[in-house]
VOPAGU-2260 file (C-alpha; in pm, 1 decimal, decimal comma):
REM VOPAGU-2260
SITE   aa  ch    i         X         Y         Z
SITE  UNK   A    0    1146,8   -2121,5   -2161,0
SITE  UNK   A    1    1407,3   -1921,5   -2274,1
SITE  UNK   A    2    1657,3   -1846,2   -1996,2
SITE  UNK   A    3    2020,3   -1646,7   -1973,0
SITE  UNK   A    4    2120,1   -2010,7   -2103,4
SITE  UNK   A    5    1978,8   -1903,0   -2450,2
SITE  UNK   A    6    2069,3   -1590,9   -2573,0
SITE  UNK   A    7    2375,9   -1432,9   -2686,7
SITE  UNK   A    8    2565,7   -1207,3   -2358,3
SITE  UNK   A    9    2915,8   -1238,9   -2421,9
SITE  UNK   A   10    3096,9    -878,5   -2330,5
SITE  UNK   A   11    2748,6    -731,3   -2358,6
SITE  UNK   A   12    2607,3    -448,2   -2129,0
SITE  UNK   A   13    2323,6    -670,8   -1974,3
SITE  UNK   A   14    2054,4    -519,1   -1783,7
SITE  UNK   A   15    1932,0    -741,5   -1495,0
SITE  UNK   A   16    1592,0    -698,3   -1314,4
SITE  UNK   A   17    1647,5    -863,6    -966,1
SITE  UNK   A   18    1394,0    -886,7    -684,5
SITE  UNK   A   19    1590,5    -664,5    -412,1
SITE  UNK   A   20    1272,8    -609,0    -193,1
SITE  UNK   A   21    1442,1    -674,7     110,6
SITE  UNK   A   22    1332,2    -558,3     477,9
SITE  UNK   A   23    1593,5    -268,0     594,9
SITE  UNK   A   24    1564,3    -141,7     949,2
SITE  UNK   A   25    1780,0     152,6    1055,3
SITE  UNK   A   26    1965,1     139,2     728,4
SITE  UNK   A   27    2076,5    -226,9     805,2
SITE  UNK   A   28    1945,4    -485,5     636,7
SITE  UNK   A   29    1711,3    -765,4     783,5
SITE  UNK   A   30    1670,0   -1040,1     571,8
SITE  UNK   A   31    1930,6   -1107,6     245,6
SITE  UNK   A   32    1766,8   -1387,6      96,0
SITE  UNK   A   33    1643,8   -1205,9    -184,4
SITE  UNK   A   34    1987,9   -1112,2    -251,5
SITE  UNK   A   35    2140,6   -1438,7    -242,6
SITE  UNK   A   36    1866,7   -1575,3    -484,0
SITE  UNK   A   37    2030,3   -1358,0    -764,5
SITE  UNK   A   38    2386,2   -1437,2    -722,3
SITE  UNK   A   39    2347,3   -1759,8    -993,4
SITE  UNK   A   40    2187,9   -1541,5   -1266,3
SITE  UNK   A   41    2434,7   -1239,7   -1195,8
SITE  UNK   A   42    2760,0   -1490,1   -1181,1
SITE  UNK   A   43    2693,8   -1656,3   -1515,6
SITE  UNK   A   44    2704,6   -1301,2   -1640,6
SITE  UNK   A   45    2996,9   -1205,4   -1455,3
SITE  UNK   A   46    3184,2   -1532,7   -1661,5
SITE  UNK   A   47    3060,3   -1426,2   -1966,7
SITE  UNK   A   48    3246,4   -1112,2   -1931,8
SITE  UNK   A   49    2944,0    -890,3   -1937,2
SITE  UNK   A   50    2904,2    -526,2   -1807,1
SITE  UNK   A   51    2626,2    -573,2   -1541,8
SITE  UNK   A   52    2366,7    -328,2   -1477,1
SITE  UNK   A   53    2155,6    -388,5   -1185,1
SITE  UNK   A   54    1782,3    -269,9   -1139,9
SITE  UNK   A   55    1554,9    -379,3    -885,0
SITE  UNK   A   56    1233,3    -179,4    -655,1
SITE  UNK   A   57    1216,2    -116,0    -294,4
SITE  UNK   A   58     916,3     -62,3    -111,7
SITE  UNK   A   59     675,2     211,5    -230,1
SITE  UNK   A   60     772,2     571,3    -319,4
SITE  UNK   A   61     480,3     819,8    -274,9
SITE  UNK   A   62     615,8    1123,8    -160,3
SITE  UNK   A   63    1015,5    1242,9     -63,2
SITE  UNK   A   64    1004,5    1071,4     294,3
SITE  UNK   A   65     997,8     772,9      93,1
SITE  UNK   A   66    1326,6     832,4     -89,0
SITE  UNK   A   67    1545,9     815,9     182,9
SITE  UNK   A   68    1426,0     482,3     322,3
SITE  UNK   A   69    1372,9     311,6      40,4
SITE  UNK   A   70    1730,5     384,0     -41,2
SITE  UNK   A   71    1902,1      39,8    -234,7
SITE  UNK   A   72    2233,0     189,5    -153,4
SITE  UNK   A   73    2263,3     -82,0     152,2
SITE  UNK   A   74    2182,8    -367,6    -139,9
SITE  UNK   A   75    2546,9    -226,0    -342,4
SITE  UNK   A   76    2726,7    -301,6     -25,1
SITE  UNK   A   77    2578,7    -653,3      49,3
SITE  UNK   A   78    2629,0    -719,4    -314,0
SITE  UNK   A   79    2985,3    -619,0    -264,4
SITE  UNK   A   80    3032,4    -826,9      27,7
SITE  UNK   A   81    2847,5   -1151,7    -105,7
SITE  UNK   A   82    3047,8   -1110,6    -488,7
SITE  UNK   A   83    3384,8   -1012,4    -261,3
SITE  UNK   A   84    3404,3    -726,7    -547,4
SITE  UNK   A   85    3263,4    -353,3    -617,9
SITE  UNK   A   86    2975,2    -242,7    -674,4
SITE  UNK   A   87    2928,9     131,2    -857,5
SITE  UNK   A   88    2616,0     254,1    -753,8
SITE  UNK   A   89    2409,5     527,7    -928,1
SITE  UNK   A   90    2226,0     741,8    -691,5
SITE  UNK   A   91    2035,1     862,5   -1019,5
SITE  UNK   A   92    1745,6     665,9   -1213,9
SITE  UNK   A   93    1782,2     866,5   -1499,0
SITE  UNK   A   94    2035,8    1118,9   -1640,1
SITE  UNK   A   95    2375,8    1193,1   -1742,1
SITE  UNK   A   96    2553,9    1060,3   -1410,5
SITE  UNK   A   97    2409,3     728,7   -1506,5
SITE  UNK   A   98    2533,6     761,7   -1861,2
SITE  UNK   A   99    2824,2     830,7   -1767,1
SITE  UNK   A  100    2869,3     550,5   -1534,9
SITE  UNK   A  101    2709,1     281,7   -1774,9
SITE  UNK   A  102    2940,6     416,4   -2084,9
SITE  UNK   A  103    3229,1     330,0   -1844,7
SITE  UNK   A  104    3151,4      17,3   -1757,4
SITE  UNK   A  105    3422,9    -280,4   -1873,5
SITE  UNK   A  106    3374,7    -625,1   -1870,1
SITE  UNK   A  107    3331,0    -809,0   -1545,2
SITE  UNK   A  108    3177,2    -432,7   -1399,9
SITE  UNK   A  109    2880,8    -386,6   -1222,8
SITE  UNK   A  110    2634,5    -140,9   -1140,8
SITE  UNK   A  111    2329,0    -113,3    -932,6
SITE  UNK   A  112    2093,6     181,8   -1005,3
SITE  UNK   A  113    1890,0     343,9    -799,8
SITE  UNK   A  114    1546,3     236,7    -663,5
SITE  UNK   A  115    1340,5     172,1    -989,5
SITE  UNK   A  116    1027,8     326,4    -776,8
SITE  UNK   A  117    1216,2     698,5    -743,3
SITE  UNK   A  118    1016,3     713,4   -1016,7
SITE  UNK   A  119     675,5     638,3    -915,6
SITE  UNK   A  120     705,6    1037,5    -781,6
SITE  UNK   A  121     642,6    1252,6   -1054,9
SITE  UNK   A  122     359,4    1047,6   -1208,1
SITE  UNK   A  123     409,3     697,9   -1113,2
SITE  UNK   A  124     641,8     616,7   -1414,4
SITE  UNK   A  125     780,2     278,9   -1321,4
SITE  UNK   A  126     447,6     155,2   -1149,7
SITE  UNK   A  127     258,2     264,7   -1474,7
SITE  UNK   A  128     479,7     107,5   -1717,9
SITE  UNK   A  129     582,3     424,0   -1858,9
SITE  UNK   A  130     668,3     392,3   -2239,5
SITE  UNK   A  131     922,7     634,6   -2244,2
SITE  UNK   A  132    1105,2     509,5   -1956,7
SITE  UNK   A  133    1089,7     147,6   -2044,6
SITE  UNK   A  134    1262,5     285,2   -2380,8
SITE  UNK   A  135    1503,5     550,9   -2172,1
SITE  UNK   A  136    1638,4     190,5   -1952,5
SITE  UNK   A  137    1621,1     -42,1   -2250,1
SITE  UNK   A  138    1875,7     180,8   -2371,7
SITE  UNK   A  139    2144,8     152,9   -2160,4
SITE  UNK   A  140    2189,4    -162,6   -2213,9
SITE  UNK   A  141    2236,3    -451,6   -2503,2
SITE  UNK   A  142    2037,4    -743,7   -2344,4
SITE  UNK   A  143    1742,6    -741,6   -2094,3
SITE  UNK   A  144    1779,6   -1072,4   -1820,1
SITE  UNK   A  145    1448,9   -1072,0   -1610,2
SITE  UNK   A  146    1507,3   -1255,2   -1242,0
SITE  UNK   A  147    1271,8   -1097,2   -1078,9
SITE  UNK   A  148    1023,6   -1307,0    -961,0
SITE  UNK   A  149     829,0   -1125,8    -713,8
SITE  UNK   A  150     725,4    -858,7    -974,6
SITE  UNK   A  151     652,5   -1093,9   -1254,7
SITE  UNK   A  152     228,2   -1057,7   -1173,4
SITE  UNK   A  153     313,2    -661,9   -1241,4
SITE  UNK   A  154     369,8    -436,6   -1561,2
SITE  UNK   A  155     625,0    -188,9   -1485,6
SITE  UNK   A  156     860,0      31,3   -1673,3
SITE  UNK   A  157    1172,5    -188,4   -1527,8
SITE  UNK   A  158    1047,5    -572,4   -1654,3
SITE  UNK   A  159     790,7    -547,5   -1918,8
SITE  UNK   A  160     910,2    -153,0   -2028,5
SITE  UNK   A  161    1259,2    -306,7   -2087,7
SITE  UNK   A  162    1154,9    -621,8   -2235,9
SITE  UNK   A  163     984,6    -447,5   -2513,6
SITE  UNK   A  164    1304,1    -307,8   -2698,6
SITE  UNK   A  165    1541,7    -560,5   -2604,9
SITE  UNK   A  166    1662,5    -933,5   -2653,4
SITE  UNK   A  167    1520,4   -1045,3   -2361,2
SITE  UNK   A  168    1497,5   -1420,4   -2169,8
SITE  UNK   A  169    1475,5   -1539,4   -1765,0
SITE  UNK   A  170    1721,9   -1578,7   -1500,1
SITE  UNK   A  171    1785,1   -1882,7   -1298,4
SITE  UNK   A  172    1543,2   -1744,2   -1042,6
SITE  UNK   A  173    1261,8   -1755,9   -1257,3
SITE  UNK   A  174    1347,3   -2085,8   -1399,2
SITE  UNK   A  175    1373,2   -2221,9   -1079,8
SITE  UNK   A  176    1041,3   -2072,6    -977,4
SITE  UNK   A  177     835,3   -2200,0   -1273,0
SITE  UNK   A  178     993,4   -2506,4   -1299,8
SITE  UNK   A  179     853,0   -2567,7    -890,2
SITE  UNK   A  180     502,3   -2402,7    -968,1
SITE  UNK   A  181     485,2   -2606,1   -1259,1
SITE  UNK   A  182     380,3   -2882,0   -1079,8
SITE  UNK   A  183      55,9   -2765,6    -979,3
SITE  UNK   A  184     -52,3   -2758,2   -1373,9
SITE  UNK   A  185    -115,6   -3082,2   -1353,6
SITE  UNK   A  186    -106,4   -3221,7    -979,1
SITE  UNK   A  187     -38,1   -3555,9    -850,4
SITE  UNK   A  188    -280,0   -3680,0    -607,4
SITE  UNK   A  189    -381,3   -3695,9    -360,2
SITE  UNK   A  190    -334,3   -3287,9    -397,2
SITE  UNK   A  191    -396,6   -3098,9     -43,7
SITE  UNK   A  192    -428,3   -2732,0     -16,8
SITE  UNK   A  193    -337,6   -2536,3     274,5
SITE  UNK   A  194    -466,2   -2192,4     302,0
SITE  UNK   A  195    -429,5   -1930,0     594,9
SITE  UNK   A  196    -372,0   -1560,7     660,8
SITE  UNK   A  197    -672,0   -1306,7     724,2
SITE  UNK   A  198    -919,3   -1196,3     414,8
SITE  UNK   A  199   -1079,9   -1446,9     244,8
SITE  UNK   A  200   -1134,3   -1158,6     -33,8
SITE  UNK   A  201    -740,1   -1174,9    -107,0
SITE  UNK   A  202    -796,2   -1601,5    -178,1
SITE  UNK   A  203   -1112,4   -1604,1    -350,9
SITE  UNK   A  204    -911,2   -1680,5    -728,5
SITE  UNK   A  205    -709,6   -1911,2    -527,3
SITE  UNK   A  206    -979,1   -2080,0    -446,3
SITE  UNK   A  207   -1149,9   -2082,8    -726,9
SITE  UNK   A  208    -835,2   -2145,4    -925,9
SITE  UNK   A  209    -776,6   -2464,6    -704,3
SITE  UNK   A  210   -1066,3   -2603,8    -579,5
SITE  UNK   A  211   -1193,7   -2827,2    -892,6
SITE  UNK   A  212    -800,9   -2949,6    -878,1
SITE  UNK   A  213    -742,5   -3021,6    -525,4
SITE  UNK   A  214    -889,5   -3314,3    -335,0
SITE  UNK   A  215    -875,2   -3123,1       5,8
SITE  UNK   A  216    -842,5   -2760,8     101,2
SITE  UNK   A  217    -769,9   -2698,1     467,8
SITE  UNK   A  218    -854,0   -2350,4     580,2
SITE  UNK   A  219    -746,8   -2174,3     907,8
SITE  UNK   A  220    -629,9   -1857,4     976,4
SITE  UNK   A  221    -868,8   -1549,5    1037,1
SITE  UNK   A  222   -1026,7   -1651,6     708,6
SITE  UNK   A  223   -1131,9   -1968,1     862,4
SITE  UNK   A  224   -1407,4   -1723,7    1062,0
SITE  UNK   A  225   -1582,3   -1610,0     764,6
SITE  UNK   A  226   -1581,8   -1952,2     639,8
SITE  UNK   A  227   -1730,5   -2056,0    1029,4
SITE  UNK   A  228   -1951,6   -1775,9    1033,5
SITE  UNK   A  229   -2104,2   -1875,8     655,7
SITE  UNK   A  230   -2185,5   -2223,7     839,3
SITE  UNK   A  231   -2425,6   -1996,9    1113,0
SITE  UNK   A  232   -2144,3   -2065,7    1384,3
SITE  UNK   A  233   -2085,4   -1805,4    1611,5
SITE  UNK   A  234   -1746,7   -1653,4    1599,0
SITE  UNK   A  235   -1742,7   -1388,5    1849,9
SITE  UNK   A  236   -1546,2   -1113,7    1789,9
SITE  UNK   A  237   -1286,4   -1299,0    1510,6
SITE  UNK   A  238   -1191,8   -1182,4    1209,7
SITE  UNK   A  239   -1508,6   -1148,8     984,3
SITE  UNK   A  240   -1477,1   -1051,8     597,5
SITE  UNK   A  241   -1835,3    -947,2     528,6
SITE  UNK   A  242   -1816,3    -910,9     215,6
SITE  UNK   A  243   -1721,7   -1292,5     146,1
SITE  UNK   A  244   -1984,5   -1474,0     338,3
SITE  UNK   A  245   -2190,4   -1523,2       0,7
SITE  UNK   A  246   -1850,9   -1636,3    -194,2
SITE  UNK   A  247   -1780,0   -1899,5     122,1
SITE  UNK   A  248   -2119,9   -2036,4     174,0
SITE  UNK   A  249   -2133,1   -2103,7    -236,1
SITE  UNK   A  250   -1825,8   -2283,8    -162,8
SITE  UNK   A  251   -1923,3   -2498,8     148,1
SITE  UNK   A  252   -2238,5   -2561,8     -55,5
SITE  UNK   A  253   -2087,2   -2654,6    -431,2
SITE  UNK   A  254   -1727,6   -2871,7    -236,3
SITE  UNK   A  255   -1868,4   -2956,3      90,5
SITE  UNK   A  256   -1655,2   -3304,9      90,3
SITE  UNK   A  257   -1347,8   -3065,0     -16,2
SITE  UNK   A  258   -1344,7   -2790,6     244,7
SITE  UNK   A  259   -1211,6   -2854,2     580,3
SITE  UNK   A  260   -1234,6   -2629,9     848,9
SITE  UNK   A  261   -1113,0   -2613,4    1210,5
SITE  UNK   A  262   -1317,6   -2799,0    1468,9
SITE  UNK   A  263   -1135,9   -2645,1    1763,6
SITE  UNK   A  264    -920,1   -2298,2    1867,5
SITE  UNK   A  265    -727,5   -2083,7    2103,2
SITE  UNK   A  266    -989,0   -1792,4    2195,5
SITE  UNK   A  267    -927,4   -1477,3    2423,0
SITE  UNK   A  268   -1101,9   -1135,6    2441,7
SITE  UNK   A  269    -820,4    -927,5    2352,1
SITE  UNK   A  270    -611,9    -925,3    2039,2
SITE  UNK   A  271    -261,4    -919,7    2202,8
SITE  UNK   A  272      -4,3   -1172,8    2279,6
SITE  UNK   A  273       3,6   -1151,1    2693,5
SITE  UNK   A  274    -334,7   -1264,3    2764,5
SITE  UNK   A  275    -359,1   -1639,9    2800,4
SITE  UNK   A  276    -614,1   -1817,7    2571,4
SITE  UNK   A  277    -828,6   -2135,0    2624,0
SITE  UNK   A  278    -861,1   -2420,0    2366,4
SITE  UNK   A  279   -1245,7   -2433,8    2298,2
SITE  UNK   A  280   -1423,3   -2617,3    2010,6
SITE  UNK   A  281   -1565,4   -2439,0    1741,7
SITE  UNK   A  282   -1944,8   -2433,1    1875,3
SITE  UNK   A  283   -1865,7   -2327,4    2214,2
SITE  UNK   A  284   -1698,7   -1966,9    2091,7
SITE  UNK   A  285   -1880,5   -1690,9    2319,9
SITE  UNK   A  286   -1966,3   -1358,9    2158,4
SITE  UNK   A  287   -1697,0   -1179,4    2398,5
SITE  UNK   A  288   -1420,5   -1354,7    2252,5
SITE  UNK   A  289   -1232,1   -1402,8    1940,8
SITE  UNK   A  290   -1023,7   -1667,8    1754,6
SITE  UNK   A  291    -661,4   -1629,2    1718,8
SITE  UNK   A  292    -512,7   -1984,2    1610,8
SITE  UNK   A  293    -648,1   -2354,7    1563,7
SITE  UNK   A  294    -652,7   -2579,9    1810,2
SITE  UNK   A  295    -512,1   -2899,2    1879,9
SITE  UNK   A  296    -778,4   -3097,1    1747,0
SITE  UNK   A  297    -803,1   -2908,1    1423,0
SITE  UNK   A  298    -412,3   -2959,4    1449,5
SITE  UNK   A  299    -461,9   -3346,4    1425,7
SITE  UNK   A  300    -772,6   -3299,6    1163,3
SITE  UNK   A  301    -550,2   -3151,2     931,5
SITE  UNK   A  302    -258,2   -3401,0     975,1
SITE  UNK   A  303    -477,1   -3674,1     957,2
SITE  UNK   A  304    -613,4   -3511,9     616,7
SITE  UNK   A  305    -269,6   -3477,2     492,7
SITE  UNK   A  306    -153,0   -3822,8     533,0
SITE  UNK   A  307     -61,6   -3987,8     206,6
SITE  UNK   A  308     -53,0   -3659,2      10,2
SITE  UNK   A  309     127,7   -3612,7    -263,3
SITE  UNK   A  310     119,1   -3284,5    -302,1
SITE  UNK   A  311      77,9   -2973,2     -98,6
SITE  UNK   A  312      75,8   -2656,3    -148,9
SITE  UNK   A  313      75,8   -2404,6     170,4
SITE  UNK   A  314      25,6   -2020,7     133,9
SITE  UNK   A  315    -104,4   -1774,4     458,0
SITE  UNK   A  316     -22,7   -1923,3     851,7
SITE  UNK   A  317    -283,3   -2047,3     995,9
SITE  UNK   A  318    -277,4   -1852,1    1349,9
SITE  UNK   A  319    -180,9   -1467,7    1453,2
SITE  UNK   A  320     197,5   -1591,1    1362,0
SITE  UNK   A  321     348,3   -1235,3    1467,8
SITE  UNK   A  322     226,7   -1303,4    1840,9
SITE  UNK   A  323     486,4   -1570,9    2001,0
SITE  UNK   A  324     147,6   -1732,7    2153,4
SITE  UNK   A  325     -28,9   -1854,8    1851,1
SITE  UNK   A  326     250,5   -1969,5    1577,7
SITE  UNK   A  327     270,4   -2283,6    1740,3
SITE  UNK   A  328      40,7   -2467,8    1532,7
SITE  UNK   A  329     161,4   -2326,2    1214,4
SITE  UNK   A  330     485,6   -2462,9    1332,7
SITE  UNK   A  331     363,4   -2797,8    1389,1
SITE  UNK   A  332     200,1   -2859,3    1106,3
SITE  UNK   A  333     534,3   -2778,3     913,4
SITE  UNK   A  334     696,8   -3006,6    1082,1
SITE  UNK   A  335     480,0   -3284,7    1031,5
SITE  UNK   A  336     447,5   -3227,8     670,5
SITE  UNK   A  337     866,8   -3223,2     709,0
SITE  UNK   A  338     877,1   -3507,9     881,1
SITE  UNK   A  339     672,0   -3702,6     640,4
SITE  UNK   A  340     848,6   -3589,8     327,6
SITE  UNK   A  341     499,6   -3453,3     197,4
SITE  UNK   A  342     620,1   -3265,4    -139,7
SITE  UNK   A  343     488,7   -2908,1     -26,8
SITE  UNK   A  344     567,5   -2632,2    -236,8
SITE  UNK   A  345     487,3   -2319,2      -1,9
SITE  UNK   A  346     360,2   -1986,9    -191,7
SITE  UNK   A  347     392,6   -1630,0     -44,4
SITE  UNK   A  348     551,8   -1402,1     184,0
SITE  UNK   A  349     440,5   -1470,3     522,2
SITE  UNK   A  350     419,1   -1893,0     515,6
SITE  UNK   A  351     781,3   -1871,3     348,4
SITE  UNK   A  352     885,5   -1663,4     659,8
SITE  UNK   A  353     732,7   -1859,0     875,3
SITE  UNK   A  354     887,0   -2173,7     776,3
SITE  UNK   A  355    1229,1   -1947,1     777,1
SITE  UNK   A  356    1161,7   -1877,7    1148,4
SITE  UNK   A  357    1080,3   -2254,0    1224,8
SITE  UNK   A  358    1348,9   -2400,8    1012,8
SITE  UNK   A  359    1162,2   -2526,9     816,9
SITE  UNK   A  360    1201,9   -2359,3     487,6
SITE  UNK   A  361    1508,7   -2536,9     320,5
SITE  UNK   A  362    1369,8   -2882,4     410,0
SITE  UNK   A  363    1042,3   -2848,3     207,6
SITE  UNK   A  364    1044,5   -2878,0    -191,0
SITE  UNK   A  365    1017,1   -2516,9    -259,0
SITE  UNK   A  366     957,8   -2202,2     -79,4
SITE  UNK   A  367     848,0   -1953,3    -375,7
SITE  UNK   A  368    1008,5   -1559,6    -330,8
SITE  UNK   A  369     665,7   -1462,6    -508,4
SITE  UNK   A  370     480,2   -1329,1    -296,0
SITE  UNK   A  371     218,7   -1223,2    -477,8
SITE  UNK   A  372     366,3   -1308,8    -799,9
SITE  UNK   A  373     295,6   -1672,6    -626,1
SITE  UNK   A  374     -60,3   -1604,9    -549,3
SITE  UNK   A  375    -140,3   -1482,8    -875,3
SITE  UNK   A  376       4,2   -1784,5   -1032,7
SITE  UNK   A  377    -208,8   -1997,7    -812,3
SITE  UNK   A  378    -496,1   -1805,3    -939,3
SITE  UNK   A  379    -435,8   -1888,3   -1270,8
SITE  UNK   A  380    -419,1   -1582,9   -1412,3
SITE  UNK   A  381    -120,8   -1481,8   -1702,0
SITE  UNK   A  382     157,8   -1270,1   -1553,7
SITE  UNK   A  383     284,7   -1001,3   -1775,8
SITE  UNK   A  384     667,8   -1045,8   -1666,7
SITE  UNK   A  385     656,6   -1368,6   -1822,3
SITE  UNK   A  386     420,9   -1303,2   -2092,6
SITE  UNK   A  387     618,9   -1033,3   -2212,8
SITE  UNK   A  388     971,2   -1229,3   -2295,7
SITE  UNK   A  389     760,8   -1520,0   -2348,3
């Protein structure tokens, strides 16, 4: 893998892509993690002398109310704080202000430009990989460092544009990403799968991808229903993804000794978090009610499944984690898996921030930034971030 290690930057304009997707509420920002993650890559440059230029997305722009709050002018002044130096920022994407500012960059400068996705209005230019603008960006700079991780699955203007006219390798974020997923290539075993969240649809190459490698897969979630409901249990009014019966009863028919589903859960007839549930097994759901987390029993199953792993790999909560009522499970299967010192790498967005919430998340072997960059990894599929500089 060819990383920043590997290629020539010394008092080079080098163009980073960094992964500054972070949540910003009342233009304040929530979360800096993703932030933090590129300091390595962007300090190596900063000793090499290098003049920095930053790019990065945030959130989707599809019409002008997006502009303002998608705004990565919040990002320069975290950056400034966390690097105790300035950050220029271009307010342009494109243009002569942001000639102007790159051509006056010296060594040890940096600059963030604007939201890469300003340009996803007239015509969707980043999101569409736009030749032209991959060319227009490549030329700004000497060298082309890609660290963003959570875009990797996608082919954009700002990663696999840029790559395509410069000398181009990963950041330390990547490496440290692939290097953990890695792992899964060829698993250790016993190898346990976790899998939560709501659609089955959005796990089905997960699945498929994993199932003929794993010796368990533990399902819960809202995607345990369709799963429950493929077995002719009655589910009530829980989460159902039609269209995936088919897919899951293939499944419980082709790995029946690999699939393990919850035996128990916390039902109630509203989806909200003030109404108090009741633990009730699996076959005693009534039509009235619904399923919003497993149950105790199904908490012990699971554990009990998971002793001895060697591997685990996590990705989706396995209850309505947003209500305070039914992330206690999730919870306490972290912690066991903690507590045991079960190597569990945990892949995508809302396990990761779960396991941030709990405490959880710097105590497990790796808690991937992918999103799904992370999921499409674990589908096996080639992801043209990488494949590009590759």
């Amino acid at each position: 893998m060819k990383t920043v290690r590997d290629i020539d930057i010394k008092n080079k304009k080098v163009i980073i892509r960094c992964d500054f997707n972070v949540p910003i509420k009342d233009g304040k920002i929530v979360d800096d993690t993703r932030i933090v993650e590129a300091l390595p890559t962007i300090k190596y440059c900063l000793e090499k002398d290098c003049k920095i230029i930053l790019m990065s997305h945030l959130g989707r722009v599809k019409e002008e109310a997006d502009l303002e709050k998608n705004n990565l002018a919040p990002v320069a002044d975290r950056l400034s704080k966390l690097l105790e130096k300035d950050i220029l920022f271009s307010e342009k994407t494109r243009g002569e202000e942001l000639e102007e500012l790159v051509n006056s960059l010296e060594s040890g400068d940096i600059l963030l430009v604007q939201n890469t996705r300003y340009e996803d209005l007239d015509g969707k230019k980043e999101s569409s990989n736009d030749p032209e603008l991959g060319k227009y960006w490549a030329s700004l700079g000497e060298v082309f460092i890609n660290d963003a991780f959570g875009t990797v699955h996608r082919a954009h203007a700002s990663n696999v544009g840029i790559a395509s006219h410069l000398p181009a390798a990963f950041g330390f974020l990547i490496e440290k990403e692939l290097k953990a997923l890695s792992i899964l290539d060829e698993p250790e075993h016993p190898f346990v799968v976790v899998l939560g969240g709501a659609k089955v649809t959005d796990k089905i190459g997960v699945i498929e991808n994993l199932v003929t490698k794993a010796d368990k897969i533990l399902i819960g979630g809202g995607m345990a229903f369709t799963f429950l409901k493929a077995q002719g249990n009655e589910i009530g009014k829980s989460l159902l993804d039609e269209e995936s019966i088919d897919f899951c009863t293939k499944v419980l028919k082709d790995y029946n000794d690999k699939i393990v589903l919850p035996v128990d859960c916390a039902v109630t007839n509203e989806y909200t978090n003030d109404e108090e549930y009741r633990l009730k097994d699996i076959n005693e759901i009534s039509s009235d009610e619904m399923g919003l987390d497993i149950g105790e029993k199904t908490v012990k199953l699971f554990e009990e499944t998971l002793k001895g792993a060697a591997i685990v790999v996590w990705n989706g909560p396995l209850g309505v984690y947003e209500f305070e009522k039914y992330k206690k499970n999730t919870d306490e299967l972290l912690k066991y898996i903690v507590d045991n010192n079960i190597k569990t790498l945990l892949g995508g967005g809302d396990i990761v921030a779960a396991a941030t919430t709990a405490g959880y998340k710097d105590k497990v072997y790796h808690a991937s930034t992918g999103g799904g960059a992370t999921l499409e990894y674990l589908e096996g599929k080639k992801l043209p971030g990488i494949e590009a500089i590759k």
